[in-house]
Every structure is written in structure tokens, then in C-alpha cells.
C-alpha positions as CSV (number, residue, x, y, z in Angstrom):
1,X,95.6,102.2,108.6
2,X,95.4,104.6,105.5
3,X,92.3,105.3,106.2
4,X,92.4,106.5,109.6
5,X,95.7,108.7,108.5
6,X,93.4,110.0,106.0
7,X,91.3,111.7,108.8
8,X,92.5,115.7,110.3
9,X,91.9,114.8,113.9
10,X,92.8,111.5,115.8
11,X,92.2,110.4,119.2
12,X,94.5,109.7,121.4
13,X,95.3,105.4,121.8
14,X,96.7,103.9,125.0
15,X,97.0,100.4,122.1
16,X,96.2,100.0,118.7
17,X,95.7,96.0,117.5
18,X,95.2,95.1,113.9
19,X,93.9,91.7,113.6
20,X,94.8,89.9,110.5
21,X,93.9,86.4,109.1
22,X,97.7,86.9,106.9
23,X,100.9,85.7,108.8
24,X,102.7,86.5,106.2
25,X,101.4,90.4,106.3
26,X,102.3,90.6,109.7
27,X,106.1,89.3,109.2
28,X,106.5,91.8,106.0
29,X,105.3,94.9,108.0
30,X,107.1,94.4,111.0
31,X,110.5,93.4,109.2
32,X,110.3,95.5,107.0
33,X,111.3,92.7,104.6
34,X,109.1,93.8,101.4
35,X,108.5,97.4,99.5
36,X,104.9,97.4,100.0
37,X,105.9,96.2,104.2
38,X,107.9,99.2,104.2
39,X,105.7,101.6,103.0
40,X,102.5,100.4,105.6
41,X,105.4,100.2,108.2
42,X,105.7,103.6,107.5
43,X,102.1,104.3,107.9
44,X,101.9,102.4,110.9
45,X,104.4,104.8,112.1
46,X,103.1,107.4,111.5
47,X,99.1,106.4,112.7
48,X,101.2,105.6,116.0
49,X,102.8,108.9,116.3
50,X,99.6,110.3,115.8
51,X,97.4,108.8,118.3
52,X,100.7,108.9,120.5
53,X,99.7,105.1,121.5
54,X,102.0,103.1,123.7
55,X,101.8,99.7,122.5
56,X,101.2,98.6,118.9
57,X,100.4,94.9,118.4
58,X,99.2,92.7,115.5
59,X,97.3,89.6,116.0
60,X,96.6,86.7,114.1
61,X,92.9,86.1,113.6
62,X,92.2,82.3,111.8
63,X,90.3,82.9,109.1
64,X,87.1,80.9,108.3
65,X,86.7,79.3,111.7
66,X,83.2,79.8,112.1
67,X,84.1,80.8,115.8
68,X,81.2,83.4,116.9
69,X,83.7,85.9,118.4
70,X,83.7,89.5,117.8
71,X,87.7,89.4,116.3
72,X,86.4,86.6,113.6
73,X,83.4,88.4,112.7
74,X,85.1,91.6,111.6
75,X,88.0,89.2,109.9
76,X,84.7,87.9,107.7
77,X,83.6,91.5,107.5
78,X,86.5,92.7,106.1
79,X,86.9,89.7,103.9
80,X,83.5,90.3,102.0
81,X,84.2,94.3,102.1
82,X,87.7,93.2,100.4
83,X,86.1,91.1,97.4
84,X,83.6,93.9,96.7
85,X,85.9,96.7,96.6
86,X,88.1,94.2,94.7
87,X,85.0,93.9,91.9
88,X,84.4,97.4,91.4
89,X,88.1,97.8,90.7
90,X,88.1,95.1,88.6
91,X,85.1,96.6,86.7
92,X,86.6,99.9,86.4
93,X,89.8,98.4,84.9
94,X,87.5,96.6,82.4
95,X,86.0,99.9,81.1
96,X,89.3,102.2,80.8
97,X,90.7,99.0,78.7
98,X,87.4,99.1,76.3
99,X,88.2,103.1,75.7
């Protein structure tokens, strides 16, 4: 969601989905019931005022299914993209604490 915010122009959405394989995410952004729910409620807001999109939706993917479909493929995607982004981080941290 931050991501496409990041971007000048948007296109215009009749629907925008995010799949997730977190229940837990979905319940927090949608209520509200966290900080960090409010804050991507917020951008969720905003990306849907943007893109002036009728219907905003989030769907629960299950995760590690080994089901061939296109929503469970880009769940596994964004999994592996997750843990590598998650390494360099790590790494980074690792190198500002040896300074």
C-alpha cells in the first residue's frame, strides 16, 4: 500500500483486494484496533481516495497450501521477498551496532 502511495500518478481502480495469508492483519486494519492498524488504515485511505476505487476488500489467502493458483503464488512471492528484505535489514542493523 506504501508503495503504491509512494508513486505521483495513480490509476483510477473500480476495486482494490489485498490478499493476505494474516487474519489477524486484516482484523487490526479494518478495526482500527492497533497503532500500527491505524496508521496502514490510514494509508489504505488514502490509496482509496486516490485511485477513487469503489470497493476495497481484503482476502484471506492460506498460506503454504501448495495450491497452484495465482492468489497463492504471489502469497509465496511475497513471503520469500519478506524474509530477504527482512535479512538485509537485519544485516544493516548488525553493522551500525559494530560502529
Amino acid at each position: 500500500i506504501v508503495i503504491l502511495l509512494l508513486k505521483k500518478e495513480l490509476p483510477r481502480f473500480h476495486f482494490v483486494y489485498v490478499n493476505t495469508d494474516c487474519k489477524n492483519a486484516i482484523r487490526d486494519i479494518e478495526g482500527s484496533t492497533t497503532p500500527l492498524g491505524k496508521r496502514i488504515n490510514g494509508y489504505w485511505t488514502t490509496l482509496n481516495t486516490r485511485t477513487s476505487s469503489r470497493l476495497k476488500k481484503f482476502r484471506h489467502v492460506k498460506a503454504h497450501s501448495n495450491v497452484a493458483d495465482s492468489r497463492s503464488f504471489v502469497n509465496d512471492w511475497c513471503d520469500k521477498e519478506a524474509k530477504r528484505c527482512m535479512r538485509i535489514r537485519r544485516e544493516e542493523i548488525k553493522k551500525l551496532i559494530k560502529k
